[in-house]
ROVEXMI-463984 format. One record per residue (C-alpha): residue number from 1; residue in one letter; x, y, z. Coordinates in pm, 1 decimal. Each point is the difference from the previous one (the first is absolute). Example, Ala and Ser with C-alpha at 12.3 -4.5 7.8 and 13.67 -1.06 7.14 Angstrom:
! residues 2
k = 1, r = A, xx = 1230.0, yy = -450.0, zz = 780.0
k = 2, r = S, xx = 137.0, yy = 344.0, zz = -66.0
This chain:
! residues 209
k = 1, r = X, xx = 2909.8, yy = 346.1, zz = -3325.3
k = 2, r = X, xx = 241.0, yy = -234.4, zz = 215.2
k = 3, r = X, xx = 315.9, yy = 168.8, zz = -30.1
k = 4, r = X, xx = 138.8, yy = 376.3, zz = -2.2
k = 5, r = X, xx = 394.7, yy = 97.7, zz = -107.5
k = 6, r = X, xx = -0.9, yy = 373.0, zz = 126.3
k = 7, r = X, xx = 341.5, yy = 176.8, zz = -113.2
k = 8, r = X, xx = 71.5, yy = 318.9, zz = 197.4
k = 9, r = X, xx = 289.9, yy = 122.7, zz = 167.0
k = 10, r = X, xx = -127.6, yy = 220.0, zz = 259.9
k = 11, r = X, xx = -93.7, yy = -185.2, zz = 292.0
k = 12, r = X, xx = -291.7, yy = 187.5, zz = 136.1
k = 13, r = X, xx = -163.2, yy = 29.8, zz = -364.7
k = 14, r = X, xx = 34.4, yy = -358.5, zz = -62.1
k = 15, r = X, xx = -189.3, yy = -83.3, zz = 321.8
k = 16, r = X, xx = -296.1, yy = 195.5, zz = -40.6
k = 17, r = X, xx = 9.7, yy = -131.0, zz = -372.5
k = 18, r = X, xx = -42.4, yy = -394.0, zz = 129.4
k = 19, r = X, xx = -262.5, yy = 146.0, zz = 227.1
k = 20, r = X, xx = -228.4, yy = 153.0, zz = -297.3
k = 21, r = X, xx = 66.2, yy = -323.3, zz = -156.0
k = 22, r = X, xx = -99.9, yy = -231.4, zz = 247.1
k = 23, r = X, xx = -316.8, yy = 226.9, zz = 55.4
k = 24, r = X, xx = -32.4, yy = -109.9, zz = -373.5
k = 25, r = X, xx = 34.1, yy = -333.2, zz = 25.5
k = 26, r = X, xx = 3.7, yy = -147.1, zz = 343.9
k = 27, r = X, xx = 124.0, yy = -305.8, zz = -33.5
k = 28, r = X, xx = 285.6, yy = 109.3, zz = -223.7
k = 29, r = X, xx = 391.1, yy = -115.7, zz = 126.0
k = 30, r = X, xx = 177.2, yy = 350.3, zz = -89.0
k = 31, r = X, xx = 394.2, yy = -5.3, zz = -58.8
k = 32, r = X, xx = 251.1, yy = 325.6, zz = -49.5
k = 33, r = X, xx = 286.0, yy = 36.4, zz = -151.3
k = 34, r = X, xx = 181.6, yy = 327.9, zz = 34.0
k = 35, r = X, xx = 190.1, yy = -20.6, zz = -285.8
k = 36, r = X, xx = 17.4, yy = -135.7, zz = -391.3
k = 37, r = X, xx = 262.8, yy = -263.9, zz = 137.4
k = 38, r = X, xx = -201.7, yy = -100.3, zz = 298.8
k = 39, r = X, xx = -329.9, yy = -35.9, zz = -286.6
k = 40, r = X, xx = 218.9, yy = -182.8, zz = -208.7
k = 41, r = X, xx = 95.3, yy = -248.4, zz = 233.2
k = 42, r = X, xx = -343.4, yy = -44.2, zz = 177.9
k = 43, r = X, xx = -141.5, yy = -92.7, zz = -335.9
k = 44, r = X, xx = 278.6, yy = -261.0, zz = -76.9
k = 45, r = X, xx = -100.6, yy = -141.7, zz = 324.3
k = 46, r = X, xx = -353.7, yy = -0.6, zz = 23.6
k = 47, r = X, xx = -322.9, yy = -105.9, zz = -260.6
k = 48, r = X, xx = -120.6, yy = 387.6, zz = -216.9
k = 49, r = X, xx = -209.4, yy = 191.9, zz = 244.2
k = 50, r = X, xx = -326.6, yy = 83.4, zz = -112.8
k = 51, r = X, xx = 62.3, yy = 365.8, zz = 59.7
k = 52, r = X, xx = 294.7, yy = 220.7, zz = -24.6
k = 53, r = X, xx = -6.8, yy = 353.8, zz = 173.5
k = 54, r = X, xx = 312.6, yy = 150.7, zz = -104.6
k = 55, r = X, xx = 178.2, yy = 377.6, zz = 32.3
k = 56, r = X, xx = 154.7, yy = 158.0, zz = -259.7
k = 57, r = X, xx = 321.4, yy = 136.2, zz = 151.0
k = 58, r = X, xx = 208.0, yy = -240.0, zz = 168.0
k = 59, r = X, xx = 333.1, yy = -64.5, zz = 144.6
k = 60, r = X, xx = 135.1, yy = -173.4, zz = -260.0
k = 61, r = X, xx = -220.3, yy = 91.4, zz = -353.7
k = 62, r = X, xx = -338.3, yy = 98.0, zz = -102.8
k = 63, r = X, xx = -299.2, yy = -236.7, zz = 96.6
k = 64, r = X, xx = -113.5, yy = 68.4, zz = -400.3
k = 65, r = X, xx = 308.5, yy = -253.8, zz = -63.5
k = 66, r = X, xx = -171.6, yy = -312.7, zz = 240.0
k = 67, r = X, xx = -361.3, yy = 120.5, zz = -85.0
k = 68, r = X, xx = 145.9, yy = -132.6, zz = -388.6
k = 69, r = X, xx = 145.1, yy = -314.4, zz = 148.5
k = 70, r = X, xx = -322.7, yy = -162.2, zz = 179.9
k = 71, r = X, xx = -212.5, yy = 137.2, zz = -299.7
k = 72, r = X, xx = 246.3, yy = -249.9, zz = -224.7
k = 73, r = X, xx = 60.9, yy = -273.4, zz = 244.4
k = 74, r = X, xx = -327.5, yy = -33.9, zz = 193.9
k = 75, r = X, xx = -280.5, yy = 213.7, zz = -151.0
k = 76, r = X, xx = -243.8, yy = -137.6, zz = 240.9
k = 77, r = X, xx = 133.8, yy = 232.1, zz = 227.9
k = 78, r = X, xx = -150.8, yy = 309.5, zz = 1.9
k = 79, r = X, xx = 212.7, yy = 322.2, zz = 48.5
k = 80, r = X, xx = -89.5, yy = 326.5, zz = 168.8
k = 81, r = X, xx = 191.9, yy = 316.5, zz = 42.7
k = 82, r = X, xx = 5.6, yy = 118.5, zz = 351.6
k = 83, r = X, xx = 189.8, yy = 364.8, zz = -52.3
k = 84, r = X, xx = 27.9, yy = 365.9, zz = 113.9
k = 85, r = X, xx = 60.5, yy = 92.0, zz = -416.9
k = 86, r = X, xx = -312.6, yy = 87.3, zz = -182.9
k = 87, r = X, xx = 188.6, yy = 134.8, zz = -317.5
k = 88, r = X, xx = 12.2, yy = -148.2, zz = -354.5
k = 89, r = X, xx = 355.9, yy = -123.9, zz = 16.7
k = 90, r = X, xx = -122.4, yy = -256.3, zz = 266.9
k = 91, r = X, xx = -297.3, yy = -83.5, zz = -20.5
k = 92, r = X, xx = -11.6, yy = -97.0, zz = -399.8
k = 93, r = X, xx = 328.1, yy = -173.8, zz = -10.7
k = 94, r = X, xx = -143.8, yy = -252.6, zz = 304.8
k = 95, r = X, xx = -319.9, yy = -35.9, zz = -210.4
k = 96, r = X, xx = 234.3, yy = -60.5, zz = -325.8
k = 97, r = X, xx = 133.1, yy = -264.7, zz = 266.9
k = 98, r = X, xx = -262.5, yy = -181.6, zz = 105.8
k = 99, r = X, xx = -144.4, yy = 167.8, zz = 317.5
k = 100, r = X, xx = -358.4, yy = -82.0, zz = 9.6
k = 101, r = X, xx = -99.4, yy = 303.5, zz = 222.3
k = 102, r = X, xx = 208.1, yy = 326.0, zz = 173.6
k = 103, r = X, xx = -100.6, yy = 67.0, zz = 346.6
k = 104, r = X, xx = 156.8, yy = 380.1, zz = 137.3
k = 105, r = X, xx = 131.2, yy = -27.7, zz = 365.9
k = 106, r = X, xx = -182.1, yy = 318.7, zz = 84.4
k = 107, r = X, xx = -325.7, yy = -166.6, zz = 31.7
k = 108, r = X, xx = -117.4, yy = -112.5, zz = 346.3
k = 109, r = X, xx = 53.2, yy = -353.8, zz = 42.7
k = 110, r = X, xx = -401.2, yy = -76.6, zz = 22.2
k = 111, r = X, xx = 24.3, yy = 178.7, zz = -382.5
k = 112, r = X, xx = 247.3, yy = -237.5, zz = -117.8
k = 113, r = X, xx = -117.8, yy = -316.9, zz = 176.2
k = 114, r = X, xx = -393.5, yy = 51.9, zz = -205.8
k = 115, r = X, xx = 214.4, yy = 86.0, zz = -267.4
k = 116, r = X, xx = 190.4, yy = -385.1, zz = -23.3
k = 117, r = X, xx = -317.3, yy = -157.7, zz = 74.5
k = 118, r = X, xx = -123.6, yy = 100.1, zz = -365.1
k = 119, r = X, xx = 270.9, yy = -287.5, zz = -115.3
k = 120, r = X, xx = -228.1, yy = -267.8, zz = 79.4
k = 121, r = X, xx = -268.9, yy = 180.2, zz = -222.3
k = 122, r = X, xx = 222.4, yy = 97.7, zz = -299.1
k = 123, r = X, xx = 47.3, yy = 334.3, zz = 91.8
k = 124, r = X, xx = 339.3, yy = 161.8, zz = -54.1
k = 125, r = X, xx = 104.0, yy = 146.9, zz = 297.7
k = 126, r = X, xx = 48.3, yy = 356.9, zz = -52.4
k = 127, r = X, xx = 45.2, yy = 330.2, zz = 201.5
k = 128, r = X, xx = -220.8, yy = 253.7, zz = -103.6
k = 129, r = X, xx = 250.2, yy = 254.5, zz = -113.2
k = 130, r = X, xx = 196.8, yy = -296.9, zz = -226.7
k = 131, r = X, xx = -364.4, yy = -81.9, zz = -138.3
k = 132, r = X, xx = -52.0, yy = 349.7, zz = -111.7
k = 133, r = X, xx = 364.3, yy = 31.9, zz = -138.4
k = 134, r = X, xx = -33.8, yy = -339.5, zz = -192.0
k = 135, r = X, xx = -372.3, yy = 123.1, zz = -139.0
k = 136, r = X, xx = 184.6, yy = 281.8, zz = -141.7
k = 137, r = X, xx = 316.7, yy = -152.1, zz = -124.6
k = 138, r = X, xx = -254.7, yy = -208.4, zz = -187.2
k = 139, r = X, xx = -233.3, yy = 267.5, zz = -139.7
k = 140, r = X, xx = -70.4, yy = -24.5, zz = -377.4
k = 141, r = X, xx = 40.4, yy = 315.6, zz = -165.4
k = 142, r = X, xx = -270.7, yy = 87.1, zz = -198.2
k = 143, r = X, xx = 242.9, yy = 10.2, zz = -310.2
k = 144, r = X, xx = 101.5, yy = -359.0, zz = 27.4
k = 145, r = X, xx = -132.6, yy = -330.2, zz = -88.3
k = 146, r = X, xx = -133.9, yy = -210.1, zz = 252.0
k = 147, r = X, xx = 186.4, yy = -360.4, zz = -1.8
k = 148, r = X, xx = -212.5, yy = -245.7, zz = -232.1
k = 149, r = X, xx = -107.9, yy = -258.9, zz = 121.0
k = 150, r = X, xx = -213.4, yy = -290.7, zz = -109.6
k = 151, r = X, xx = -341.5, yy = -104.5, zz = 141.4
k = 152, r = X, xx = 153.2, yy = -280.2, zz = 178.3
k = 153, r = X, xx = 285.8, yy = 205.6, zz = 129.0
k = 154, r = X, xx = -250.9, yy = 276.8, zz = 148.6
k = 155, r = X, xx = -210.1, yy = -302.9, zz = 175.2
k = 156, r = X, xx = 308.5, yy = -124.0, zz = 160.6
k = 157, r = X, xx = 160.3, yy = 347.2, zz = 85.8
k = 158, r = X, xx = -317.6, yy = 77.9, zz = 157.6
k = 159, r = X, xx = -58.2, yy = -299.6, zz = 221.9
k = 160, r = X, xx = 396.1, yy = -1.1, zz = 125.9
k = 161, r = X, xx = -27.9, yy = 372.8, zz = 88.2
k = 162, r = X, xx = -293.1, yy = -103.3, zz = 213.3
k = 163, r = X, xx = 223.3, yy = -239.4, zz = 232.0
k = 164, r = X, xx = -71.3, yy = -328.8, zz = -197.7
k = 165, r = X, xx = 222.3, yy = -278.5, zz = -48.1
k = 166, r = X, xx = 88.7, yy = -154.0, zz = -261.4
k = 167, r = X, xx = -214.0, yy = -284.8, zz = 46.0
k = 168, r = X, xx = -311.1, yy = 177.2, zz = 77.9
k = 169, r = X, xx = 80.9, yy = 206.4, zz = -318.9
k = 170, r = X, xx = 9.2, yy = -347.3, zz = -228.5
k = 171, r = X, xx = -302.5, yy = -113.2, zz = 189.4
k = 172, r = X, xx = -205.5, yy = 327.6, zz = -53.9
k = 173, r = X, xx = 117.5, yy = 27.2, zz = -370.6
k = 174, r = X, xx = -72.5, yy = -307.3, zz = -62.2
k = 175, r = X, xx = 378.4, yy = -87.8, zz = -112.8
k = 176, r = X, xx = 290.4, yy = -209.5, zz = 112.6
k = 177, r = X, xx = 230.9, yy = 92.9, zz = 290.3
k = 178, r = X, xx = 277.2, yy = -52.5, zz = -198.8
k = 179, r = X, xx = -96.7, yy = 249.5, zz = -256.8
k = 180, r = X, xx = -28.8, yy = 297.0, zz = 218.1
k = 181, r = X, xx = 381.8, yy = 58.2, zz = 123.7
k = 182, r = X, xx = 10.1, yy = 37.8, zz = -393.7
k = 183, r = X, xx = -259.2, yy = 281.0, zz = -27.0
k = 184, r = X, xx = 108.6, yy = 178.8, zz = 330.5
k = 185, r = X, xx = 334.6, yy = 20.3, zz = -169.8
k = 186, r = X, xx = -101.4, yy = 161.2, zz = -309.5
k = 187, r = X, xx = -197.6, yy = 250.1, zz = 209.5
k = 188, r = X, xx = 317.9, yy = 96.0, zz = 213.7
k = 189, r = X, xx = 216.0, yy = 16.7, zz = -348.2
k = 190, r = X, xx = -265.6, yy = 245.8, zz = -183.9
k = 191, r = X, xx = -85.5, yy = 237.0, zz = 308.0
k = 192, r = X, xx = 400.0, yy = -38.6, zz = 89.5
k = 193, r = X, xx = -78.3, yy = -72.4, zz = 370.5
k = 194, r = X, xx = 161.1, yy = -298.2, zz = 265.8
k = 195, r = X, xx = -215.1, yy = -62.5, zz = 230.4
k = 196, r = X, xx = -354.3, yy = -54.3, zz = 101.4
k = 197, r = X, xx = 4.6, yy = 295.8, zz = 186.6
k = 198, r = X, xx = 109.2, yy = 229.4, zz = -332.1
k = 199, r = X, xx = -279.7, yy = -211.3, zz = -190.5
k = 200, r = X, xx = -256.1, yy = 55.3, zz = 248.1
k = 201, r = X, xx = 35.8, yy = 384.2, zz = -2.2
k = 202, r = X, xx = 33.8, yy = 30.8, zz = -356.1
k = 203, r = X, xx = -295.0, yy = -202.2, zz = -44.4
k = 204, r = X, xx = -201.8, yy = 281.5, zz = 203.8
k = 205, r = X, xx = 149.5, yy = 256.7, zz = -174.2
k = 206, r = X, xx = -162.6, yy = -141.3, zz = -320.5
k = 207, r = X, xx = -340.8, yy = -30.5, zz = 169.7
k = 208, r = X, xx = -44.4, yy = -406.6, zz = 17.7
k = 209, r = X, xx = -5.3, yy = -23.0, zz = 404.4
């Protein structure tokens, strides 16, 4: 983790946000924008950072609208909700966007800084309270169908919701690399989820992790 774009308007929260980052990653070079604009332009001018720590309400537009963006342009950069909303109409639609993990500003900064370091390992970063609201968004009634999958599709849904890449997932399975974007993206269109994050928990909530 060699670079950090933190987006957040409020001076004193943005500070102690590149603090519980650099707790996370030491040797990270953090940058902050204040605006969409002031993203915008950082990114025309500088390589994707590997991480994106981005509010929701901004000056000039939602974050939801630049969490979209990187996810198209450079999805090697991984996006994480740093917010005071803990409510449905903000966290899914950042999900549905890309965002990779949804920290709550509440939390003490030591909270949120052990919380980032699960990146590294695969593990969505995720605020207790947006866990439990996302486990039970995602609960199967018992009148409904579980998604079918195949055999393959289960092996590979259950590796990626333990934090493997795709590599190590093709390596494990015995398969080529190449194949498994392919599967992953079958799983996301039957379980009608975005992200790794949504996968992950729904793959809990059907008992394979």
């Amino acid at each position: 983790m060699k670079t950090c774009l933190l987006i957040e308007d409020v001076p004193e929260a943005s500070e102690w946000l590149g603090q519980a980052v650099q707790a996370s990653f030491p040797d990270v070079a953090v940058s902050t924008a204040a605006s969409l604009a002031e993203a915008r332009a950082w990114l025309a001018a500088n390589p994707a950072p590997a991480l994106a720590l981005v509010d929701l309400g901004l000056p000039d537009g939602s974050g939801v609208d630049l969490i979209a963006e990187l996810n198209y342009r450079t999805p090697s950069t991984v996006c994480v909700v740093a917010s005071i909303y803990d409510d449905d109409q903000h966290i899914f639609p950042a999900l549905r966007a890309g965002a990779q993990g949804y920290l709550l500003k509440d939390q003490g900064q030591d909270a949120i800084a052990e919380l980032l370091k699960g990146i590294i390992a695969g593990r969505p970063p995720l605020s207790p309270a947006v866990a439990r609201k996302m486990l039970s968004h995602f609960r199967v009634a018992p009148e409904l169908a579980a998604p079918v999958l195949t055999e393959r599709e289960t092996e590979v849904l259950r590796l990626i919701a333990k934090g493997l890449t795709t590599a190590e997932v093709a390596r494990l399975l015995n398969i080529s690399a190449n194949t498994v974007p392919s599967y992953v993206k079958e799983i996301y269109r039957k379980l009608n989820v975005s992200s790794r994050a949504e996968a992950a928990l729904t793959a809990r909530n059907m008992g394979l992790v």
